[in-house]
TORPA-4810 file (N, C-alpha, C, O; in nm, 3 decimals):
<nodes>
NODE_1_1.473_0.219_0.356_1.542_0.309_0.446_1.540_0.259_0.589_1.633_0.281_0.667_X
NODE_2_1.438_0.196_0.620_1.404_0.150_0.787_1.485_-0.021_0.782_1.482_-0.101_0.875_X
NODE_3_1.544_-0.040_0.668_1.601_-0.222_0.682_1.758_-0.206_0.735_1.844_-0.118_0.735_X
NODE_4_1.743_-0.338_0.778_1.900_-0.360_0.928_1.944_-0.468_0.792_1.915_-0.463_0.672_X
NODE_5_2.033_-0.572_0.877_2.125_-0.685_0.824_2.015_-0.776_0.818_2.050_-0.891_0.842_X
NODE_6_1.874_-0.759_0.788_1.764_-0.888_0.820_1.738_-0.870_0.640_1.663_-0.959_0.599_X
NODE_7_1.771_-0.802_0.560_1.751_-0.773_0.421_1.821_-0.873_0.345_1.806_-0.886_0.224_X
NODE_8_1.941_-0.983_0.455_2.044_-1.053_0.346_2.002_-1.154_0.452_2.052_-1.155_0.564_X
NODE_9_1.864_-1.278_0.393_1.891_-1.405_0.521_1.985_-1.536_0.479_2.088_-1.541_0.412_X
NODE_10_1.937_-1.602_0.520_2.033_-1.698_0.555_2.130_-1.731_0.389_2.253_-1.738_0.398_X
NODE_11_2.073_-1.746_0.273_2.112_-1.792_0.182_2.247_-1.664_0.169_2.348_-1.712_0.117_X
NODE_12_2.257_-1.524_0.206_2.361_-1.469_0.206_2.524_-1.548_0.272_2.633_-1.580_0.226_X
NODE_13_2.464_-1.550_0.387_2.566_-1.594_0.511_2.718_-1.703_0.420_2.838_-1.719_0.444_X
NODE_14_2.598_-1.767_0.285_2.741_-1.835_0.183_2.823_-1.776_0.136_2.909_-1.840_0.075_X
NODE_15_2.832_-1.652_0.143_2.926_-1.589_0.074_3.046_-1.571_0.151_3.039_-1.538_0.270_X
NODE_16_3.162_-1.591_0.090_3.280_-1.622_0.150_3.292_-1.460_0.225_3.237_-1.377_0.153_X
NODE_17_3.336_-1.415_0.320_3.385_-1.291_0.407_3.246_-1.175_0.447_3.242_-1.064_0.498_X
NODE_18_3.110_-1.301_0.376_2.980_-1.190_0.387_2.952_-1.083_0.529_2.967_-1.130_0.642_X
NODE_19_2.925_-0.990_0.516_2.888_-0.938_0.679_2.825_-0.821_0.612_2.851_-0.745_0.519_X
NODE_20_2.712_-0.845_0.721_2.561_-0.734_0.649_2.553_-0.668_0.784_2.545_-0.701_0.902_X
NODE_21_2.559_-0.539_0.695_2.602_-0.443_0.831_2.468_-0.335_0.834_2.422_-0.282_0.733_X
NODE_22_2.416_-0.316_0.974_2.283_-0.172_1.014_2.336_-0.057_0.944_2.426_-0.034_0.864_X
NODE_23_2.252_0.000_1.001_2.278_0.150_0.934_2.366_0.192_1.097_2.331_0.154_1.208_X
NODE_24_2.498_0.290_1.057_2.516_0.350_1.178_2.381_0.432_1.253_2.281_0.461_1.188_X
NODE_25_2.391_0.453_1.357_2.339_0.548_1.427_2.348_0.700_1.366_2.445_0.771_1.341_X
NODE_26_2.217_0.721_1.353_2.194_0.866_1.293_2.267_1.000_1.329_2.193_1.047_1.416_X
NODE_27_2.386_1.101_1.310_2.407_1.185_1.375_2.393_1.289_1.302_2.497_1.356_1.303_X
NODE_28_2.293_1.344_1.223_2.277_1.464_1.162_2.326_1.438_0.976_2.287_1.528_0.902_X
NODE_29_2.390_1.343_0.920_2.435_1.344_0.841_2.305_1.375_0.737_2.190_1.340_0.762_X
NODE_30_2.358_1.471_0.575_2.257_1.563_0.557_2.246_1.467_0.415_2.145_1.461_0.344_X
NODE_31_2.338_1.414_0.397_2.398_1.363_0.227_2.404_1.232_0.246_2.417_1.185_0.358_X
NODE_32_2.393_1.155_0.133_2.426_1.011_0.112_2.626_1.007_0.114_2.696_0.914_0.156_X
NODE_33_2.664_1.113_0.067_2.818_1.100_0.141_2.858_1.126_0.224_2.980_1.111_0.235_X
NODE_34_2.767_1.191_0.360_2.787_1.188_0.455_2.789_1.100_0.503_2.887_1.086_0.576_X
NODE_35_2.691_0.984_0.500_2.638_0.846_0.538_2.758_0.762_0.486_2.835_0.698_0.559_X
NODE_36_2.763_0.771_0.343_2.847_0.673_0.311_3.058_0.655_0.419_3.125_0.559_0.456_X
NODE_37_3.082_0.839_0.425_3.195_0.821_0.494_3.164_0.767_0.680_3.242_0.711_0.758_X
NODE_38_3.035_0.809_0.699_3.015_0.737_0.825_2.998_0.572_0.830_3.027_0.520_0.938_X
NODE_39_2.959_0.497_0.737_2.937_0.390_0.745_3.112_0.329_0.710_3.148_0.215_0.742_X
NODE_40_3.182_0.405_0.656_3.334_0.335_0.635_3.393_0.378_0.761_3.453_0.294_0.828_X
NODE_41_3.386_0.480_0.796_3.477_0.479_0.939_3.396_0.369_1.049_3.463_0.308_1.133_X
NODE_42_3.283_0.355_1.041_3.196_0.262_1.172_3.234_0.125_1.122_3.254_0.027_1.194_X
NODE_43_3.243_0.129_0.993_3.225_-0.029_0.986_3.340_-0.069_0.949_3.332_-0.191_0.964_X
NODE_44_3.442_-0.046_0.911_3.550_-0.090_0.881_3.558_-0.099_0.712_3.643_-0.171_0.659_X
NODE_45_3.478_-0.034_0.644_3.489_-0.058_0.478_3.632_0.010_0.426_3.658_0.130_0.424_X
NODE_46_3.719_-0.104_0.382_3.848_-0.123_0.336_3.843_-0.081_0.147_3.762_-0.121_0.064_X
NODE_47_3.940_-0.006_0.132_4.013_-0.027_0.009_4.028_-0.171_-0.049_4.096_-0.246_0.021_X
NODE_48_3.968_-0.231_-0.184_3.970_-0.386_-0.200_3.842_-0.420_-0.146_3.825_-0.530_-0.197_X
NODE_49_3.749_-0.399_-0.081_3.624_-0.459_-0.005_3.537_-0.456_-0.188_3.535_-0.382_-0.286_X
NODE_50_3.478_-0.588_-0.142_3.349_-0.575_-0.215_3.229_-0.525_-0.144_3.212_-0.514_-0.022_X
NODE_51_3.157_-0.501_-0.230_3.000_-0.429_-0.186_2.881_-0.481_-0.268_2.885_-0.507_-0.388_X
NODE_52_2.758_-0.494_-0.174_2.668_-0.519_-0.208_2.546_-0.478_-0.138_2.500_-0.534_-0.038_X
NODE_53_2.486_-0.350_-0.215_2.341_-0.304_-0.155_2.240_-0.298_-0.210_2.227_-0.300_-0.332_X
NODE_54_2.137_-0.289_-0.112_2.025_-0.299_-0.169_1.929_-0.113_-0.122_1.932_-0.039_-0.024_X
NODE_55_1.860_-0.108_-0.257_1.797_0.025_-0.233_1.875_0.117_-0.155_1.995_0.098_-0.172_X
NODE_56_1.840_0.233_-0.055_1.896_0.333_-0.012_2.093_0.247_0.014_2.192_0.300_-0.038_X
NODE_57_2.099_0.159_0.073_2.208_0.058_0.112_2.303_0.071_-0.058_2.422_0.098_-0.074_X
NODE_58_2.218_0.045_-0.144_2.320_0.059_-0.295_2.355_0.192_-0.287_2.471_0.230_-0.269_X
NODE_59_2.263_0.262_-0.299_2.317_0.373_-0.377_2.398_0.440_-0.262_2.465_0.525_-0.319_X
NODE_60_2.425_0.444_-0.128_2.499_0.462_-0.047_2.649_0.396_-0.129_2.748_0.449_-0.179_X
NODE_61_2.602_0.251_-0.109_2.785_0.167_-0.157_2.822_0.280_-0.265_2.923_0.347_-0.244_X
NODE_62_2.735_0.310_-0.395_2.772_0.412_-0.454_2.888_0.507_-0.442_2.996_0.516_-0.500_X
NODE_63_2.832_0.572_-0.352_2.898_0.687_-0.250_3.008_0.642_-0.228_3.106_0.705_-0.269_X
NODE_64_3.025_0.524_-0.157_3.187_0.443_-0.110_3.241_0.398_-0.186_3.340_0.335_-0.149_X
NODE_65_3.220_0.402_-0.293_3.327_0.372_-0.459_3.417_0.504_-0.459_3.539_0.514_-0.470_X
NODE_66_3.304_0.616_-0.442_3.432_0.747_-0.458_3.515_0.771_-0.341_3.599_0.861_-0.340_X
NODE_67_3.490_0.681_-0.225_3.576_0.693_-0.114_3.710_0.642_-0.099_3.813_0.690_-0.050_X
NODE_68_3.669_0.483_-0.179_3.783_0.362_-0.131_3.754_0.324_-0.313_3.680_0.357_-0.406_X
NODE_69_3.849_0.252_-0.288_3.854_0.163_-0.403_3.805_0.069_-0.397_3.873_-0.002_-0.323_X
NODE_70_3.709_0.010_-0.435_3.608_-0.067_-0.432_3.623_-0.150_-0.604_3.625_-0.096_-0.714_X
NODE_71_3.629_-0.248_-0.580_3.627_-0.357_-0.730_3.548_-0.344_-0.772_3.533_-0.278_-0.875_X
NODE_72_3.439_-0.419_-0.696_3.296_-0.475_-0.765_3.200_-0.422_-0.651_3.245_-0.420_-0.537_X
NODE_73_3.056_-0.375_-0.675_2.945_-0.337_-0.615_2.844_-0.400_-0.713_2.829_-0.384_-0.834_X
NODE_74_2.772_-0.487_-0.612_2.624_-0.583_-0.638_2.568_-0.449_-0.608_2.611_-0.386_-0.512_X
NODE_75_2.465_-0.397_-0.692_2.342_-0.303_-0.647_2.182_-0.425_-0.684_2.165_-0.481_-0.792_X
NODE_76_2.108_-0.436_-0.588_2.015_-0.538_-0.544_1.891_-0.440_-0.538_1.842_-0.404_-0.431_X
NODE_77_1.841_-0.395_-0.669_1.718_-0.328_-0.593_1.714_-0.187_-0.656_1.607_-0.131_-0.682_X
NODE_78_1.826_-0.136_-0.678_1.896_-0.035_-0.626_1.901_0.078_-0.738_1.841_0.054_-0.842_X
NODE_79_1.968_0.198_-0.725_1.980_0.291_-0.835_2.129_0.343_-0.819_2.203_0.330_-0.722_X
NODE_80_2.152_0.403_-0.935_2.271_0.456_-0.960_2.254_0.617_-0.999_2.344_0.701_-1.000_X
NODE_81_2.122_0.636_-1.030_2.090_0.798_-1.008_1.961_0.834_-0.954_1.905_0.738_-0.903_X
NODE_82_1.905_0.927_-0.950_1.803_0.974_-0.848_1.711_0.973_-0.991_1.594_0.946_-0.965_X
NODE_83_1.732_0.990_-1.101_1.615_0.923_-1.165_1.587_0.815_-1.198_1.606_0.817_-1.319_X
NODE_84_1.563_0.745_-1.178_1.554_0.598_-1.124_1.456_0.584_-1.031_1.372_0.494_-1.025_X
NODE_85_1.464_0.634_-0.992_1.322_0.624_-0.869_1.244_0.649_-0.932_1.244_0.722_-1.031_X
NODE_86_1.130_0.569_-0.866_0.983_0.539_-0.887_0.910_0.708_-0.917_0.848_0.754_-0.822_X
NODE_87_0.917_0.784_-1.027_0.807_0.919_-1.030_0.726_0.948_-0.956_0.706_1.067_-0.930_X
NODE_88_0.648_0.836_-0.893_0.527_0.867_-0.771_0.617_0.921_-0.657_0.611_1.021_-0.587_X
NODE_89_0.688_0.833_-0.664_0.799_0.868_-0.468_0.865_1.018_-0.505_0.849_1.109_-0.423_X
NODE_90_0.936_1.040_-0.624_1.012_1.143_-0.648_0.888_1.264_-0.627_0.918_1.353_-0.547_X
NODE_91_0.769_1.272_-0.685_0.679_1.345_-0.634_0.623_1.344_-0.495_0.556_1.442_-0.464_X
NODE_92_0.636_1.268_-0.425_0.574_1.232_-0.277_0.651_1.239_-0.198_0.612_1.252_-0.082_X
NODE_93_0.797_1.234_-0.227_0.922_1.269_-0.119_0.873_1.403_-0.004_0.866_1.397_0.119_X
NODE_94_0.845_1.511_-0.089_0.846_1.599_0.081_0.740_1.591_0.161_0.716_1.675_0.247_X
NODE_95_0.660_1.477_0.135_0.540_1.433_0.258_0.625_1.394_0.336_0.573_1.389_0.448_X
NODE_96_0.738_1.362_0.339_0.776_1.240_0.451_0.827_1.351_0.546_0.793_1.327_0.662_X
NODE_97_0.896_1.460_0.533_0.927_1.553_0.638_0.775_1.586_0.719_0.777_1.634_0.832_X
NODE_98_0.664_1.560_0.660_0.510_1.584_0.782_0.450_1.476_0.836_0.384_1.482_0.940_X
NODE_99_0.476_1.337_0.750_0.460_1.239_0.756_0.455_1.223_0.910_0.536_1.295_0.968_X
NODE_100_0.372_1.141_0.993_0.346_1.074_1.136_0.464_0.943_1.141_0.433_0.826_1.163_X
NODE_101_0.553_0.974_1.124_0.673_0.822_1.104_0.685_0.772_1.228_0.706_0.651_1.240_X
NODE_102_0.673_0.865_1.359_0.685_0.827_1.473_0.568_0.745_1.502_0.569_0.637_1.562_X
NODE_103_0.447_0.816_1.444_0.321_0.684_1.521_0.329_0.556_1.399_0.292_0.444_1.435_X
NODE_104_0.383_0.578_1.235_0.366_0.461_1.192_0.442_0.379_1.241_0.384_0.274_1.266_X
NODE_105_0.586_0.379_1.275_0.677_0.331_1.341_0.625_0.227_1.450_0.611_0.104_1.446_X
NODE_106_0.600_0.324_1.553_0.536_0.251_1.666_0.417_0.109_1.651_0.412_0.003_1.713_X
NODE_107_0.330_0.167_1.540_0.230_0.081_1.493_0.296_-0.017_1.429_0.271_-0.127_1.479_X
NODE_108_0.383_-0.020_1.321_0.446_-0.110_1.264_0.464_-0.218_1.413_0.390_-0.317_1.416_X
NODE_109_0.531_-0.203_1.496_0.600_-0.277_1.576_0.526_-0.416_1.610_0.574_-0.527_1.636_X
NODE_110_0.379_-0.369_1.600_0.325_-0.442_1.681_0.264_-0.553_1.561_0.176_-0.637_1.578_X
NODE_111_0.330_-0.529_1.454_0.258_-0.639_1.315_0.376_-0.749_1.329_0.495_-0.718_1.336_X
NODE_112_0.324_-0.888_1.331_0.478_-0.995_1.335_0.514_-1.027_1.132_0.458_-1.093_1.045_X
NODE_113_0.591_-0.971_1.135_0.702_-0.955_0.978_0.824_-0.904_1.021_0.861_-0.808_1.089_X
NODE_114_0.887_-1.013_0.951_1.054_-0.913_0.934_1.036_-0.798_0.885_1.103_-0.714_0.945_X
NODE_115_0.947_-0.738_0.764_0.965_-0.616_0.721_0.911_-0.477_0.824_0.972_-0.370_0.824_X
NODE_116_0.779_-0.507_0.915_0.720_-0.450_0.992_0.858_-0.387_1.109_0.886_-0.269_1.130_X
NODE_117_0.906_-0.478_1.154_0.962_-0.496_1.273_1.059_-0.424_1.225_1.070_-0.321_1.292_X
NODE_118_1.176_-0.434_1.093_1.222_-0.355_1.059_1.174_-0.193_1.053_1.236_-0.106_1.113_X
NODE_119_1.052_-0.165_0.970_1.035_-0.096_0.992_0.985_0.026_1.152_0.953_0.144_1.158_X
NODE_120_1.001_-0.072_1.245_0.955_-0.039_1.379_1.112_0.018_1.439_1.128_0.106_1.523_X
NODE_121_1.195_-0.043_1.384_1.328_-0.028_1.413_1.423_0.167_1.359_1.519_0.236_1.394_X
NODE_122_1.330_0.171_1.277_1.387_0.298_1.211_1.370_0.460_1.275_1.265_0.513_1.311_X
NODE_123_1.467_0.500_1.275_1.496_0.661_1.284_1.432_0.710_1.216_1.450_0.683_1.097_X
NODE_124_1.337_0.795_1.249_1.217_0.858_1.172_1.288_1.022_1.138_1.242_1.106_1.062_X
NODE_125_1.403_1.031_1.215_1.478_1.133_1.166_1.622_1.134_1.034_1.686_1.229_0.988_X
NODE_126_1.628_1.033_1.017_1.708_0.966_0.941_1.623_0.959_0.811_1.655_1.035_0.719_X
NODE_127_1.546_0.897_0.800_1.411_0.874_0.709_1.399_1.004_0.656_1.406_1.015_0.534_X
NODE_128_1.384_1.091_0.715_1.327_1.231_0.668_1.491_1.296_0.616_1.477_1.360_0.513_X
NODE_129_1.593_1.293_0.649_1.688_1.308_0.569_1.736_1.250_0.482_1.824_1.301_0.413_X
NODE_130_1.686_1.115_0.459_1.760_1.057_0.313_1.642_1.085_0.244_1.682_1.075_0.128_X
NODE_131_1.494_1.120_0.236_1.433_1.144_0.175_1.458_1.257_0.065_1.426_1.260_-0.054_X
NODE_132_1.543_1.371_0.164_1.611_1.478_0.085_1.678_1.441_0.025_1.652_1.438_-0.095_X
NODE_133_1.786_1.399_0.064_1.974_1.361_0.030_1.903_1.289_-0.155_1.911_1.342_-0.266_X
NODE_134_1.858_1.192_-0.125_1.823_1.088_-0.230_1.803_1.181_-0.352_1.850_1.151_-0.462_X
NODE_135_1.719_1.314_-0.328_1.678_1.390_-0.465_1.735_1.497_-0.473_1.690_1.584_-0.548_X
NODE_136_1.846_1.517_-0.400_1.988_1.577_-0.434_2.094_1.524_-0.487_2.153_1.583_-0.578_X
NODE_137_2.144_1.378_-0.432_2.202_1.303_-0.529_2.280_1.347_-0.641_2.214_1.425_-0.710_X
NODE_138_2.399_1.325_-0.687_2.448_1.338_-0.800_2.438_1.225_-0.907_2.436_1.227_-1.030_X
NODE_139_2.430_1.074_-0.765_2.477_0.964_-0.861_2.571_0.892_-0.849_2.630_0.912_-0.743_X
NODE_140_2.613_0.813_-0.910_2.771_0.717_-0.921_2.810_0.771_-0.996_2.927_0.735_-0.982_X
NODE_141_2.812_0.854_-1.098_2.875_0.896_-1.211_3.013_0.808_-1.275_2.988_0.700_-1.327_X
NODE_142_3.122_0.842_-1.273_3.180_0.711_-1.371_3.326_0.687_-1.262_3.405_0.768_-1.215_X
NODE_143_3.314_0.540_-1.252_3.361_0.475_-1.133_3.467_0.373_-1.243_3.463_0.341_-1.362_X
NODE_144_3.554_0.347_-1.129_3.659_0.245_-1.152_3.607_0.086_-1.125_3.681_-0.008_-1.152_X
NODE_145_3.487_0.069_-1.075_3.440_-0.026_-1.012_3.358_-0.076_-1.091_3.311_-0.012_-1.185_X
NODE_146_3.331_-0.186_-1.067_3.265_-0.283_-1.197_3.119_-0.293_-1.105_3.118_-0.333_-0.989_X
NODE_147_3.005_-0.251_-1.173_2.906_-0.292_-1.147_2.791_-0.338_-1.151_2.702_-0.278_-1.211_X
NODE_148_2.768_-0.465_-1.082_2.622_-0.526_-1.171_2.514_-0.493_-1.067_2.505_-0.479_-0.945_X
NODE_149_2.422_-0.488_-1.197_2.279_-0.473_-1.122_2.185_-0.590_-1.112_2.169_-0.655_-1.215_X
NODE_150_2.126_-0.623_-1.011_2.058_-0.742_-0.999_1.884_-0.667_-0.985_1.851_-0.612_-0.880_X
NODE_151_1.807_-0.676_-1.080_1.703_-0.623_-1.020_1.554_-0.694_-0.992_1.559_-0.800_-1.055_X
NODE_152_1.459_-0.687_-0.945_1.339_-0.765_-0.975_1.199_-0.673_-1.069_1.167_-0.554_-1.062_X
NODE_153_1.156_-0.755_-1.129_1.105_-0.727_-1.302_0.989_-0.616_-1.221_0.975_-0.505_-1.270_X
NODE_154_0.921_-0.648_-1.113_0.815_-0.558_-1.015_0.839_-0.465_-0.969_0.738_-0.394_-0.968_X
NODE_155_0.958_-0.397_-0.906_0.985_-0.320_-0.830_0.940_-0.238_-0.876_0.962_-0.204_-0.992_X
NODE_156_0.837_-0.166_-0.770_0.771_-0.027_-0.779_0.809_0.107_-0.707_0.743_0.211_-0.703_X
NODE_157_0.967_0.074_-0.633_0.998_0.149_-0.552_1.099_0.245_-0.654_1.088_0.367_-0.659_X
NODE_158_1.214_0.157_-0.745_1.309_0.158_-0.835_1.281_0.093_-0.962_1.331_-0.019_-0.962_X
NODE_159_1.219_0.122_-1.074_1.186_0.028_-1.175_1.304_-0.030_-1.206_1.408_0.031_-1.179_X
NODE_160_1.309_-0.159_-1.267_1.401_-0.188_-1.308_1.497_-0.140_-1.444_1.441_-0.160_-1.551_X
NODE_161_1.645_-0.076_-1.451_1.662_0.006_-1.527_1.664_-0.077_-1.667_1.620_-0.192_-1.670_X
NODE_162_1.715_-0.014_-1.784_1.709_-0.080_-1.946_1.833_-0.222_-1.922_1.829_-0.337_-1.967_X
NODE_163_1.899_-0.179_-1.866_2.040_-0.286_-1.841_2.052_-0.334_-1.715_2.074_-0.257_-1.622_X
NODE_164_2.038_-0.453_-1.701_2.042_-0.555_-1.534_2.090_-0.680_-1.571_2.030_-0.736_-1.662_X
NODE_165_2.171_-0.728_-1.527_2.218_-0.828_-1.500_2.200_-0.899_-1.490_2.248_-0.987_-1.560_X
NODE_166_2.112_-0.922_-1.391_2.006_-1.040_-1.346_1.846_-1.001_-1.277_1.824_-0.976_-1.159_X
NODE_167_1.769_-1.004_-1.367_1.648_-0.951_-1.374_1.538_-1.064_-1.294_1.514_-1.166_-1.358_X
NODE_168_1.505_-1.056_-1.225_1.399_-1.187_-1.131_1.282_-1.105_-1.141_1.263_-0.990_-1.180_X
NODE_169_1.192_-1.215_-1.088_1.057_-1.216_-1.083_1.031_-1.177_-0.966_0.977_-1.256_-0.889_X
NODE_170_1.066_-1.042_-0.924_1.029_-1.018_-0.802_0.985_-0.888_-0.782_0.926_-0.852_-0.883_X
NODE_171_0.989_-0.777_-0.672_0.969_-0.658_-0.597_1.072_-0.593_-0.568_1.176_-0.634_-0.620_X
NODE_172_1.077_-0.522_-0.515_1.174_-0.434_-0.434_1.267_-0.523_-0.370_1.385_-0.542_-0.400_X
NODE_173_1.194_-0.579_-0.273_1.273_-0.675_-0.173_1.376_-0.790_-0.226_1.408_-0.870_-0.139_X
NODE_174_1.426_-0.808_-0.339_1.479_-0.931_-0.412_1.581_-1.034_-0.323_1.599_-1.155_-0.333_X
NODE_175_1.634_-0.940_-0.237_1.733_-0.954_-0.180_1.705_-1.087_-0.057_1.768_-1.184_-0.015_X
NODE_176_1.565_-1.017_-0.032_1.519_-1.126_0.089_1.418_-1.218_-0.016_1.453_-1.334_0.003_X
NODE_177_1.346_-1.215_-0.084_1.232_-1.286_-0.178_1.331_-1.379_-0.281_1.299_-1.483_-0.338_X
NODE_178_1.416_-1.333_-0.285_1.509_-1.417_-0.383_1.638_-1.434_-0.348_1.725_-1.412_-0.432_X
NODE_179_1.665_-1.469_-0.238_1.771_-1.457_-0.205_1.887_-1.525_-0.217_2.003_-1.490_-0.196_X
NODE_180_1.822_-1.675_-0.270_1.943_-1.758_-0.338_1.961_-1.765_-0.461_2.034_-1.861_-0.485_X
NODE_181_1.921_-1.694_-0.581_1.918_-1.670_-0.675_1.997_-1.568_-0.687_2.089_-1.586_-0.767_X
NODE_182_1.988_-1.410_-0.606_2.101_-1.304_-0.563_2.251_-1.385_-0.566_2.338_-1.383_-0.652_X
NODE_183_2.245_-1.457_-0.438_2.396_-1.507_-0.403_2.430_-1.639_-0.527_2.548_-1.674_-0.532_X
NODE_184_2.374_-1.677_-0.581_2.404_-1.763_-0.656_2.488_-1.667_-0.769_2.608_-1.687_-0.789_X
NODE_185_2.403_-1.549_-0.849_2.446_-1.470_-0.942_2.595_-1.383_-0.852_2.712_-1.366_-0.885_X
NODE_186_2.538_-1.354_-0.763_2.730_-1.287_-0.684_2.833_-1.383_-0.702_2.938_-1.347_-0.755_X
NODE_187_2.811_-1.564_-0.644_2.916_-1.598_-0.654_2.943_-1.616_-0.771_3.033_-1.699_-0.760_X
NODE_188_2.926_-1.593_-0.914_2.928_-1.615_-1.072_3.007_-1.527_-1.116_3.066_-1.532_-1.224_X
NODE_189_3.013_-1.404_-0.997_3.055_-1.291_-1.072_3.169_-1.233_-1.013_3.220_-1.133_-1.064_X
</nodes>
C-alpha cells in the first residue's frame, strides 16, 4: 500500500510503452473504485492500455478493467478477490485504523531500503482506507480481459492462488526480487 513506481526497477523500463505510475494523491476516496477511476482520470489510463499490478496496485488494475477496456492485466503479487488475502491480515485489518502509522512512517524514513523509504513515503490516511475498501471488495468478477497471474511460491501477504502462471521463488515483492523473470514472462505474453 505505501509502494511508488520504485516496485518496477530497472529490468521493467524494457517493456515497450512501460510507465509505472504513484499512487494519486489521497482525496478521501473510500473504495478501490474510487481509486481505480481516480488513477484513470490522473494518469491517463486509455481504453486498449495494458496493465500490470502488483498487490493493492493489481487488484486496483482490477477495478480499471470494469472502467476501460483493458486486454490484458499482469497481476504480480496480487489478488482477484478479498479472499485471497493472507487470513492473519484479513483478521488484523482493523488494527490499522489505531495503528501509530504516523510514527512508523516517520521511523521507517530513517532505515536506508527502497522498501523503508517507500514506506516513509505513504499516506497513513490512505493506508487506513484501503485497509477497509480491500475487505469490502467485490473482486474482478468476470472480465473481458485476459489475465495472468504471476505469483511468488512465499508470499505471505497473498498466498499464491491454485492457478498462476508463473510461479517464482519468491515473496510478496516479486516484482522488485524478480524482476527480470516478471518482464521476461510479460513480454511472452
Amino acid at each position: 500500500m505505501g509502494a511508488d513506481h520504485r516496485m518496477f526497477p530497472a529490468p521493467w523500463a524494457g517493456l515497450k510503452g512501460f510507465v509505472a505510475h504513484d499512487w494519486v494523491k489521497y482525496s478521501g476516496e473510500r473504495s478501490l473504485s474510487d481509486v481505480a477511476r481516480a488513477m484513470c482520470e490522473a494518469r491517463g489510463i486509455q481504453d486498449g492500455d495494458s496493465l500490470i499490478g502488483c498487490s493493492l496496485g493489481g487488484m486496483v488494475a482490477c477495478e480499471i478493467t470494469k472502467i476501460r477496456r483493458i486486454p490484458t492485466l499482469h497481476l504480480v503479487g496480487s489478488a482477484v478477490a478479498k479472499d485471497e488475502i493472507s487470513g492473519l491480515l484479513a483478521a488484523l485489518h482493523p488494527l490499522a485504523q489505531v495503528a501509530p502509522l504516523e510514527l512508523i512512517r516517520l521511523s521507517a524514513g530513517k532505515l536506508p531500503s527502497e522498501l523503508t523509504q517507500m514506506f516513509a513515503g505513504l499516506d497513513a490516511d490512505f493506508v487506513r482506507a484501503m485497509c477497509r475498501a480491500i475487505f469490502k471488495w467485490e473482486g474482478l468478477g468476470t472480465t473481458g480481459t485476459k489475465v495472468y497471474r504471476l505469483h511468488g511460491r512465499k508470499d505471505r501477504v497473498i498466498p499464491p492462488p491454485a492457478k498462476c502462471d508463473l510461479l517464482l521463488e519468491g515473496g510478496h515483492l516479486i516484482s522488485m526480487t524478480h524482476a527480470a523473470e516478471c518482464v521476461k514472462f510479460v513480454q511472452l505474453t
